[in-house]
DRENKOL-568507 format. One record per residue (C-alpha): residue in three letters; y, z, x. Coordinates in steps of 0.02 Angstrom, whole numbers, plus 50000, padded with zeros to 5 digits. Each point is the difference from the previous one (the first is absolute). Layout:
! DRENKOL-568507
  aa     y     z     x
 ALA     Y     Z     X
...
This chain:
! DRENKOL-568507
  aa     y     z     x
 UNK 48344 49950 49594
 UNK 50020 50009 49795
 UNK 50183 49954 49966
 UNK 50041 50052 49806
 UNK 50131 49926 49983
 UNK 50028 49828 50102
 UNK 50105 49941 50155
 UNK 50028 49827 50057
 UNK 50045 50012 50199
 UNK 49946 49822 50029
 UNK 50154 49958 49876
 UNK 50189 49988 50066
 UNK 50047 50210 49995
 UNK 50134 50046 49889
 UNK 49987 50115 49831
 UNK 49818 50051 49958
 UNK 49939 50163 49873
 UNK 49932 50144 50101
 UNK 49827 49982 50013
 UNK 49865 50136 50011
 UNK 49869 49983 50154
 UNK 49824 50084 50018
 UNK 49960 50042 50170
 UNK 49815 49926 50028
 UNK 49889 50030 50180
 UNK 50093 49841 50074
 UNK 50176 50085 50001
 UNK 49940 50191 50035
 UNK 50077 50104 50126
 UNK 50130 49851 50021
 UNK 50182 50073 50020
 UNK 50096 49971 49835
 UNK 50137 49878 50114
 UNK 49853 49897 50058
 UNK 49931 49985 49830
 UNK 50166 49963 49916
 UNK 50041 49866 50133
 UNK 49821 49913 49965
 UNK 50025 50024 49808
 UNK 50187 49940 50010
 UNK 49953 49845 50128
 UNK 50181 49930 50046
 UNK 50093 50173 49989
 UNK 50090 50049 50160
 UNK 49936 50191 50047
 UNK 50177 50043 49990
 UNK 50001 49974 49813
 UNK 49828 50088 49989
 UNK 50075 50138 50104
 UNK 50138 50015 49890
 UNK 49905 49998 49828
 UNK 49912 50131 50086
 UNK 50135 50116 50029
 UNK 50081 49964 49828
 UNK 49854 50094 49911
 UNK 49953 49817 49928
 UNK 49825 50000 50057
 UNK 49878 50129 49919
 UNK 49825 50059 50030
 UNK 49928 50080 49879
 UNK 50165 50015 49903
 UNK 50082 50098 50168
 UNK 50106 49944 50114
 UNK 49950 49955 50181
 UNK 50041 49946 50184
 UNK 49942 49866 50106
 UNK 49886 50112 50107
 UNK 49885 50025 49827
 UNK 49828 49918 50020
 UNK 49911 49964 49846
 UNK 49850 50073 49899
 UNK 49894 49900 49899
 UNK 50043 50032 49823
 UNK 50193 50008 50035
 UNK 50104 49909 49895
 UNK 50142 49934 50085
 UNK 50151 49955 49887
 UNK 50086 49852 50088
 UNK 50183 49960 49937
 UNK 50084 49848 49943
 UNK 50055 49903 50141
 UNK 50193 49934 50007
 UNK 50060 49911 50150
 UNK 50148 49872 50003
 UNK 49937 49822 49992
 UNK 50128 49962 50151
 UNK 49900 50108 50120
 UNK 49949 49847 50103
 UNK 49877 50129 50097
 UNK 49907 50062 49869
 UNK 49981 49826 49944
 UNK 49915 49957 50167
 UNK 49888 50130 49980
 UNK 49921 49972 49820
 UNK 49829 49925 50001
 UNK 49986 49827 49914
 UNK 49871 49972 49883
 UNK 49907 49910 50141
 UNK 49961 50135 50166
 UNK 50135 49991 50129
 UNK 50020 49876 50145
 UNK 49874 50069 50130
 UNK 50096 50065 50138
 UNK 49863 50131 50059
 UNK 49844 49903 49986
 UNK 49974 49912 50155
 UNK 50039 50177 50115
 UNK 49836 50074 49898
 UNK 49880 50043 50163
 UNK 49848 50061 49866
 UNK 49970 50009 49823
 UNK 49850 50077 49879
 UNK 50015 50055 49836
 UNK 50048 50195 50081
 UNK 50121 49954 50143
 UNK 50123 49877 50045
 UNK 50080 49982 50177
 UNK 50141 49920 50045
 UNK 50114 49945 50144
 UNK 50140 50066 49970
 UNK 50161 49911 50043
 UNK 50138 50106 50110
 UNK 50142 50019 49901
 UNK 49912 50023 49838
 UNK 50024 50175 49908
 UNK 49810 50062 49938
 UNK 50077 50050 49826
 UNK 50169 49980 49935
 UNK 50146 50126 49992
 UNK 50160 50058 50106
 UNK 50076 49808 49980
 UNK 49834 49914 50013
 UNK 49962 49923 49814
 UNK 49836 49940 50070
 UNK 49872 50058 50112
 UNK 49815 49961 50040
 UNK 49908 50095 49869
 UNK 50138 49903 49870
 UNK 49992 49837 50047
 UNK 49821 50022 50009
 UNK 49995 50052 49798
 UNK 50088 49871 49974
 UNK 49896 49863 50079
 UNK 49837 50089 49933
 UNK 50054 50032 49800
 UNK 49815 50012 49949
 UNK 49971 50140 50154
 UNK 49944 50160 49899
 UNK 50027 50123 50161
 UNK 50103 49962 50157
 UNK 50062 50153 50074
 UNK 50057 50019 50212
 UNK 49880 50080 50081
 UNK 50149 50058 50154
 UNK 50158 49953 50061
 UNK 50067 49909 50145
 UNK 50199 49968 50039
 UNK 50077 49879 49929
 UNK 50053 49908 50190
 UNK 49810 50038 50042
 UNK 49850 49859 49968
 UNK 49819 49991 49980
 UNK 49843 50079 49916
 UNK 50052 50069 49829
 UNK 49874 50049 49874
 UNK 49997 50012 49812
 UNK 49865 50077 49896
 UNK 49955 49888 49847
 UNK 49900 50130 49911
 UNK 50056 50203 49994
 UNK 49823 50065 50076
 UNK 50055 49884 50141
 UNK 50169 50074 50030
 UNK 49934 50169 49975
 UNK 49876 49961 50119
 UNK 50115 49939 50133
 UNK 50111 50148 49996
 UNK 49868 50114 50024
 UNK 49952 49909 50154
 UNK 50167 49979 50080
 UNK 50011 50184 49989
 UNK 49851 50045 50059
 UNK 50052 49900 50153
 UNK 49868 49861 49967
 UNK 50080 49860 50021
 UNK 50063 49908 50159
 UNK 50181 49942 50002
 UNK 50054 49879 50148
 UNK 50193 49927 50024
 UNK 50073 49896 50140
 UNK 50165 50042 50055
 UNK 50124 49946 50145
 UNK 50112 50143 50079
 UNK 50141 50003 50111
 UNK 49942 50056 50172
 UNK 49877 49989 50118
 UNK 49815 50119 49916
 UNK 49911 50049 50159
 UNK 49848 50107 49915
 UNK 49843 49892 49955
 UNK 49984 50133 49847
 UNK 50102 50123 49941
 UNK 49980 50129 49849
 UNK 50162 50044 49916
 UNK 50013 50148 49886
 UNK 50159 50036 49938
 UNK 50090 50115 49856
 UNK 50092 49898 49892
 UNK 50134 50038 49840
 UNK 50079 49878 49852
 UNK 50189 50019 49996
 UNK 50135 49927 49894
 UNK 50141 49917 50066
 UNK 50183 50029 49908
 UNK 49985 49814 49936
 UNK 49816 50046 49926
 UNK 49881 49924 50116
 UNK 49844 50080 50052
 UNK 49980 50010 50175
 UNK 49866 50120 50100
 UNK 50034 50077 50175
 UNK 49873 50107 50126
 UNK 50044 50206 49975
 UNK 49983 50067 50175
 UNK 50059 50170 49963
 UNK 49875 50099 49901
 UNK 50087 50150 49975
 UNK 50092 49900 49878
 UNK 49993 50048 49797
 UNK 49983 49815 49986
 UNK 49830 49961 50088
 UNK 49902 50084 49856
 UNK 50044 49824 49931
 UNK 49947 49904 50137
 UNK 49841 49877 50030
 UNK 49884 49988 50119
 UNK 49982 49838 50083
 UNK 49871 49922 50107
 UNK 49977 49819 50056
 UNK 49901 49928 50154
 UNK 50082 49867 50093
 UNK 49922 49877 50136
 UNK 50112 49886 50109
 UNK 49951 49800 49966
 UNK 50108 49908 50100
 UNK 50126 50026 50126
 UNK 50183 49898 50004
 UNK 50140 50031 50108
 UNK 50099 50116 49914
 UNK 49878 50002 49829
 UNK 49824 50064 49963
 UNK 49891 49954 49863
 UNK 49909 50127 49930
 UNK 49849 50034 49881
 UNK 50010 50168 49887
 UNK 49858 50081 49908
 UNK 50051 50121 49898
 UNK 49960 50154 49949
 UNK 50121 50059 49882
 UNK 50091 49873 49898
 UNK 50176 50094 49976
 UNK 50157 49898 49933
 UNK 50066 49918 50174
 UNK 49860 50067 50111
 UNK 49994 49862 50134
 UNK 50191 49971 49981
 UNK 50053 50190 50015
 UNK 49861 50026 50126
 UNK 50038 49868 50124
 UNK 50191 50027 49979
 UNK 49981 50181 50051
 UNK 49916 49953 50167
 UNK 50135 49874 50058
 UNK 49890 49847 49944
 UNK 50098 49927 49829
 UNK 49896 49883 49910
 UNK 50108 49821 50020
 UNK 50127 49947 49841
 UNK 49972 50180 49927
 UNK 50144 50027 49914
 UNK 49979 50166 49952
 UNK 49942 50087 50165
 UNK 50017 49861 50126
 UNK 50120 49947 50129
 UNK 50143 49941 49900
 UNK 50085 49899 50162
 UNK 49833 49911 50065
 UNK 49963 49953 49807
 UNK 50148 49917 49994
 UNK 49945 49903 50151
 UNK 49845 49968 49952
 UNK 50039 49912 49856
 UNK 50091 49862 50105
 UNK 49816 49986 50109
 UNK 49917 49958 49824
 UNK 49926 50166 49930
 UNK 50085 50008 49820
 UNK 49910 50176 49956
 UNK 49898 50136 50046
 UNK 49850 49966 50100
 UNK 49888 50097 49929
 UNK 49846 49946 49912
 UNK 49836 50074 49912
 UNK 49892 49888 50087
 UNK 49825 50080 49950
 UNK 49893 50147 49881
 UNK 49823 50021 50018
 UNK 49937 50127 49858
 UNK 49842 49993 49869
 UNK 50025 49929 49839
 UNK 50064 50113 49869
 UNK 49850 49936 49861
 UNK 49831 49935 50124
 UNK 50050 50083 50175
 UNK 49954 49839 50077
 UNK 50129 50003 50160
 UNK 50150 49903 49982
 UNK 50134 49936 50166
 UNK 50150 49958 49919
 UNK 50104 49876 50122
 UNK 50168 49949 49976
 UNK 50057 49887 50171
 UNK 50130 50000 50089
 UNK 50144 49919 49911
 UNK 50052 49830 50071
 UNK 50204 50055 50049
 UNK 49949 50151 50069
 UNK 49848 49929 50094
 UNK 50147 49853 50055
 UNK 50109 50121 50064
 UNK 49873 50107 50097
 UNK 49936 49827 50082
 UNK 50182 49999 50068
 UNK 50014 50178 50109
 UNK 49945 49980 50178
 UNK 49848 50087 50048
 UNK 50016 50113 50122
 UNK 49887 49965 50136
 UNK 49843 50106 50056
């Protein structure tokens, strides 16, 4: 990346002249957020969003939205950044001259100089945004300042754990994508539902649709009637489930999936009277509630293995994340049911 003019993100962010940026091969077909956020390390995405919107940030002497992914040759025109010094969050977010405190490094599962997997801890957002200053891909920047590519491969939830891979070069990440649409790789989570799962293995296969709520969260539901306008919009939806263990009152179960829509497992197993335990979006509101006195403090639900081909050698890879100790703890505590 040729910068003509220079920026100092490693400094303490206040008043800086705009600065001209090259895109090279490392930063090509990157969204323009993305690439701001890596350029501007410290920056909450709400800034960057707003900068955005303001006409501040040009390509190629244009204006441009976050959704804009880069072409090499562009010249991005990144403004002067002014933030109040008080802003005790920013402030907790700008990288030091030295690389962050590790926070991330002792979840990483496997590591080569294309792909890095991690653990990734349940309540941790993937990327920041909508009142998260921080996420995975962030903090991970931050403790990596020499890393020259470190993009998110996917996405999980930010109450759900386990196997979360970043490409570290963009013929990796490219790579990936193409496989996970193709349907090549093999996505396992763990999950523990309300009520009793008789069928060894069942295939689901359910329509699903994003909404917005009045407040502005996303949310998805299952469209059953499809004489609807609004099916055309919805998703297709496939996962495989297999029943694990049996508890009085609780099943564990494995899912494969299929499809990887936002919510799948959660909107899925919601819809058939089996709520994934602590969901708090689609799960039993009154038994969470109760729950959380018994010991389980969030959503049981876990990415506990991938098996896929690497993106660079194809040599096969099982990716496996276990079980995490308080939700292993609290399973140990349901009775089995007997037989």
């Amino acid at each position: 990346m040729q910068i003509e003019q220079n920026i100092q993100p490693e400094k303490p962010i206040g008043a800086h002249a705009a600065a001209n940026v090259t895109v090279d091969e490392a930063s090509e077909g990157q969204r323009i957020d993305n690439f701001l956020a890596k350029v501007l390390k410290g920056v909450p995405k709400s800034h960057i969003y707003r900068i955005l919107r303001s006409g501040e940030v040009r390509v190629n002497k244009g204006r441009t939205d976050a959704s804009y992914k880069l072409v090499i040759g562009d010249i991005v025109r990144v403004p002067p950044i002014r933030i109040a010094s008080n802003d005790k969050e920013l402030l907790e977010n700008q990288r030091s001259e030295q690389p962050a405190k590790s926070v991330l490094e002792s979840t990483i599962i496997f590591e080569d100089d294309a792909l890095l997997v991690i653990d990734k801890p349940a309540g941790f957002a993937v990327h920041g945004g909508s009142g998260v200053s921080r996420g995975v891909i962030e903090q991970l920047r931050m403790e990596r300042p020499k890393a020259k590519f470190l993009e998110l491969v996917h996405r999980l939830d930010r109450e759900t754990s386990g196997v979360l891979m970043l490409a570290k070069k963009r013929a990796a990440l490219v790579a990936l994508h193409e496989m996970i649409r193709n349907n090549q790789t093999d996505k396992r989570y763990l999950m523990l539902v309300a009520g009793e799962w008789s069928e060894k293995k069942k295939r689901v296969t359910l329509d699903l649709q994003k909404y917005v709520l009045p407040n502005g969260e996303r949310r998805v539901n299952v469209v059953m009637d499809k004489s609807k306008d609004k099916y055309d919009q919805a998703q297709h939806s496939e996962t495989i489930f297999y029943l694990k263990q049996a508890f009085d009152g609780f099943s564990l179960l494995e899912a494969q999936l299929v499809t990887g829509r936002t919510h799948q497992l959660r909107v899925q197993l919601a819809h058939l009277g089996f709520p994934i335990l602590g969901d708090d979006k689609y799960g039993d509101f009154a038994n969470n509630k109760a729950l959380q006195k018994k010991g389980l403090k969030r959503m049981f639900l876990h990415s506990v293995e991938t098996n896929l081909r690497h993106p660079v050698s194809a040599e096969k890879l099982k990716l496996i994340a276990p079980l995490p100790q308080d939700l292993q703890r609290f399973m140990n505590n349901l009775k089995k049911l007997e037989g």
